[in-house]
C-alpha positions, 0 to 999 in steps of 0.5 A: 375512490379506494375500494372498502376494506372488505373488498379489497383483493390481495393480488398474488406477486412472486418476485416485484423485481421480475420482468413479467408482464404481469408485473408490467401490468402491475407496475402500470397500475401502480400497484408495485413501484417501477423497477429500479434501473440495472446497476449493470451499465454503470459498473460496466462503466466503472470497469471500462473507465478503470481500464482506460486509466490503468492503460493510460497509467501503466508507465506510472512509476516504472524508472529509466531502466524499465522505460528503456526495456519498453522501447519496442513496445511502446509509442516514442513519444510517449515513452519520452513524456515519462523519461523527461518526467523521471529525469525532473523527479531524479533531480527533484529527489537528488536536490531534496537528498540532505540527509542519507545516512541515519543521525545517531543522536543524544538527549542533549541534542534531541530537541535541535535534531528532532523536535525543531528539525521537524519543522521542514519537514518528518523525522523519524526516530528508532528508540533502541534496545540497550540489550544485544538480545533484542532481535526486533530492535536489531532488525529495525535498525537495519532497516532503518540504515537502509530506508535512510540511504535510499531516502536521503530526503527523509530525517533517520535519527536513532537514541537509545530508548532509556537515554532518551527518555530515562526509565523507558522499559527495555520490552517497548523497544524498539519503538518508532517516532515521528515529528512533524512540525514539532510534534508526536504525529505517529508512534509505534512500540515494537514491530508487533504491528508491523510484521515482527522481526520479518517486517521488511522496507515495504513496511516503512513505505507505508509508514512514509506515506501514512506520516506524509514523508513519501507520495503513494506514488513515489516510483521507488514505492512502486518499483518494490510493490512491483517486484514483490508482486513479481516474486509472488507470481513466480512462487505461485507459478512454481508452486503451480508445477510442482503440485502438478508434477505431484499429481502426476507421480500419484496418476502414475502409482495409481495406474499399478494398481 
């Protein structure tokens, strides 16, 4: 039976968490609740889990050229299962490889080329610039002549934006859509989301996946992740010595003083 009110003690409890033996005897009489288990054995888990699928992956979208580079690094079979599966996906890409250039398009043939060429699959549209000024619309036309050849998959088209839809303002351009399966699935108006005038192709993968038109894993993707992530490195390494050849002059001045 529970002790009156007026008899009741307060027990003093510092940290209920703590592994004391007082709270042992607490924890006993069930006057704190037990302890809840240490989160430490499962991220452990996590971590060893991550690296043994970051180990078993790590020829995951590296292609034929790369492969070869690892031959005296990396078990024969093993490199073979990736060489025999880039080679499937090179054939798979090249059969998939309808388009390849950018299809400049009028209004007239917009809903054949667009709309209803969407049903096999994303089309992707560049709303252009009338005006030669417009320093956006001339980068993303580039981009998307480089995106079209490398992705001969995908559907590049490109109108201009008051000949497509009459009366679009000029300042909207350029802007980016995407059909797919007749409809409007994704539309961007100017680069001002995308980086502006230094968005680059590692933008337009994003966009591919977003929309569905590439995988996450496409090994073209990865190669260029990969390379930024190398050029990053190599910046940050150069950045590196050169902070450190500075430290090293003011070391020096400061030993005249």
């Amino acid at each position: 039976m529970a002790a009156p009110l007026d008899q009741r003690v307060n027990v003093p409890i510092d940290d209920p968490n703590a592994d004391t033996e007082w709270n042992d005897i607490l924890r006993k009489h069930k006057i704190i609740p037990e302890k809840p288990p240490s989160p430490t054995p499962l991220i452990e888990e996590a971590i060893l889990e991550g690296r043994r699928l970051a180990h078993e992956n790590r020829l995951e979208g590296k292609d034929l050229d790369e492969l070869d580079e690892l031959e005296d690094l990396e078990d024969e079979n093993f490199l073979e299962k990736y060489r025999q599966q880039r080679v499937q996906e090179l054939a798979s890409l090249t059969k998939k490889s309808l388009h390849g250039t950018v299809y400049p398009i009028s209004k007239p043939d917009y809903s054949r080329e667009v709309t209803e060429a969407s049903v096999h699959g994303p089309v992707l549209v560049n709303l252009t610039s009338g005006l030669g000024t417009n320093i956006e619309s001339r980068v993303l036309s580039e981009l998307w002549r480089t995106a079209a050849a490398e992705f001969g998959e995908v559907k590049f088209c490109e109108i201009r934006g008051d000949m497509a839809i009459e009366g679009y303002p000029d300042r909207n351009c350029p802007t980016i859509l995407v059909y797919h399966k007749g409809d409007i699935v994704e539309q961007v108006v100017t680069l001002m989301t995308l980086g502006g005038v230094r968005m680059g192709m590692a933008q337009i993968d994003s966009l591919l996946i977003k929309v569905g038109a590439l995988k996450e894993n496409d090994m073209r993707v990865m190669k260029r992740r990969r390379n930024a992530e190398d050029a990053e490195e190599e910046r940050r390494e150069k950045g590196g010595i050169r902070g450190s050849k500075k430290t090293t002059i003011e070391d020096d001045d400061d030993d005249w003083d």
